[in-house]
N, C-alpha and C positions, 0 to 999 in steps of 0.2 A: 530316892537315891540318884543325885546327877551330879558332874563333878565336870572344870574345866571353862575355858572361857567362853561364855555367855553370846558373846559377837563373834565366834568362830562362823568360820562358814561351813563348817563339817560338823556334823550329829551322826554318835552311835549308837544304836539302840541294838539292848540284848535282851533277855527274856526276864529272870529274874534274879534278884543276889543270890547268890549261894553260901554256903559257912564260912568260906573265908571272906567275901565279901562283908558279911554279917562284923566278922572279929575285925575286918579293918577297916569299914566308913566308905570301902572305894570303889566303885563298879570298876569287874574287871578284876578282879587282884585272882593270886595264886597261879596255877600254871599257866590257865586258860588267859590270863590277864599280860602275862610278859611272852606267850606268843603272838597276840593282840599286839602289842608293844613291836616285836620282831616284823612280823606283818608291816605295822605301819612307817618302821624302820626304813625297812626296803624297798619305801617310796618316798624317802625323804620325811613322813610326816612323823608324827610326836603325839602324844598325849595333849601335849598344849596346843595344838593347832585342832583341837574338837574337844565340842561338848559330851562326854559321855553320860549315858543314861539308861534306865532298864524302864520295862513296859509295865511290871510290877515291882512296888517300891518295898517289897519285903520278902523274906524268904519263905516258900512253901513250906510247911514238913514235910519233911524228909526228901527234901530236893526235888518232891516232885513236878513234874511239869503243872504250870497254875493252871488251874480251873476259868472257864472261861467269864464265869459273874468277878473274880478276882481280878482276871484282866480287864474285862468293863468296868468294873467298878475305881482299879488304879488309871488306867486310862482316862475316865471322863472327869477325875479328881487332879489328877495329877500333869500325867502325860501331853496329852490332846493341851491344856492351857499352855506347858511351857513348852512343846514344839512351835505354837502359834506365839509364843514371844523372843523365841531364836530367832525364827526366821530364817536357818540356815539355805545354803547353797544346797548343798548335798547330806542324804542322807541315807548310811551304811545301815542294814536291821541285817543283822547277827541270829543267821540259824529260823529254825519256823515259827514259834511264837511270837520272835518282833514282826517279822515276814508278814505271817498271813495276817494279824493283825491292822499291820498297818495298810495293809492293800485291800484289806477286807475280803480274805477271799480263807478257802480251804485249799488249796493247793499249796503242795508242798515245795519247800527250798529247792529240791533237786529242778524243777519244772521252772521257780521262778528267778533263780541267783540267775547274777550274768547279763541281765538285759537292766535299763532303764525305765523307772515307773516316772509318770506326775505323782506329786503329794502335794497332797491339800489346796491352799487357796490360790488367789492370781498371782504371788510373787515368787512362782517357777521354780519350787524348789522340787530337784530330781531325789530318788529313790531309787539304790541298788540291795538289791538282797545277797551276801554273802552267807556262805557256810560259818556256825559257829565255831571260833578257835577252839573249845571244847570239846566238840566232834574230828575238828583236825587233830589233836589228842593224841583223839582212838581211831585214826583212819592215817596211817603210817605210809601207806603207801604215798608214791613219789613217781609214775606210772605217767605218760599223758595221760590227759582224759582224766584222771583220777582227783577226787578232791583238794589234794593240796597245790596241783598244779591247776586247775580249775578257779581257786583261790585267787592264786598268785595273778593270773590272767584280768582276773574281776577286778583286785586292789592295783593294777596298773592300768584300770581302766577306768578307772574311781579318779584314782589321781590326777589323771591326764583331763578329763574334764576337769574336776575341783579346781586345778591350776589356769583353766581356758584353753591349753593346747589341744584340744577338740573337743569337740559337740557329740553328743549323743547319736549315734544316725538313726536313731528311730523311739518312740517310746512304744513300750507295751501297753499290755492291758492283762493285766492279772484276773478278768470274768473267765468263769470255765468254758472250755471250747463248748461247740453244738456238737451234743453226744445224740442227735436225733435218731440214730440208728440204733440205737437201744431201747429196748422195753421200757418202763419210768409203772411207778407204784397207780399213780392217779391220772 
């Protein structure tokens, strides 16, 4: 499932279609998809200014979150080949399974939205992790600090690079911190 122009410099990766998606062909459709839309509104951008795309190219039963041989398995078929033929500038992953996937890690959205990753090879293309519009949804609050203003902060910081009005001041690193001060099994 990807959808949009090809030579965009902007790629968004969400987790996986859901039933509406399913009934309409489109990553992103039904509520989650035209707050996505508003979102990107109120940075000037569009639908047509990114490629969208999901990490699995089918819908789980029963909407549940995918199994991880699902996500390797759509990923090293799917995904992984046509990120490497975008090429995009930037790249938005929506919620924790585009997230930790594509950073390769277990840590969660809350830990990792907000900052800039490297992804993949030498032609610099950056990685932010946002909250899924899905979860903004079900998360009403409008609070500093709180996810949809948290959002709001992230996709104005998205943009502002995408555009070249500023650089990143720093990249991450999505490895888990040293929790050496914990007991460990082995």
């Amino acid at each position: 499932m990807g959808e949009g122009d090809p030579a965009a410099p902007l790629v968004i990766v969400g987790e996986a279609p859901g039933g509406e998606e399913d009934r309409t062909g489109q990553p992103f459709a039904g509520a989650a998809g035209e707050l996505l839309d508003r979102i990107l509104a109120a940075v000037d951008l569009s639908r047509g200014d990114a490629y969208l795309t999901t990490v699995v190219q089918c819908r789980p039963p029963g909407d549940r979150a995918p199994h991880p041989l699902e996500v390797e398995t759509c990923t090293a078929l799917w995904l992984r080949p046509r990120l490497g033929l975008l090429r995009s500038r930037v790249i938005l992953s929506l919620g924790n399974t585009a997230t930790q996937h594509l950073l390769g890690t277990r840590q969660g959205i809350t830990q990792l939205r907000g900052r800039w990753y490297a992804y993949g090879g030498s032609h610099g293309t950056l990685l932010m992790p946002l909250f899924h519009p899905a979860y903004l949804l079900r998360e009403t609050t409008r609070i500093p600090g709180g996810p949809r203003s948290l959002t709001w902060r992230d996709i104005r910081e998205a943009a502002a690079v995408l555009r070249g009005e500023k650089a990143p001041a720093e990249l991450a690193s999505a490895a888990a911190p040293d929790r050496g001060d914990l007991p460990t099994l082995f």
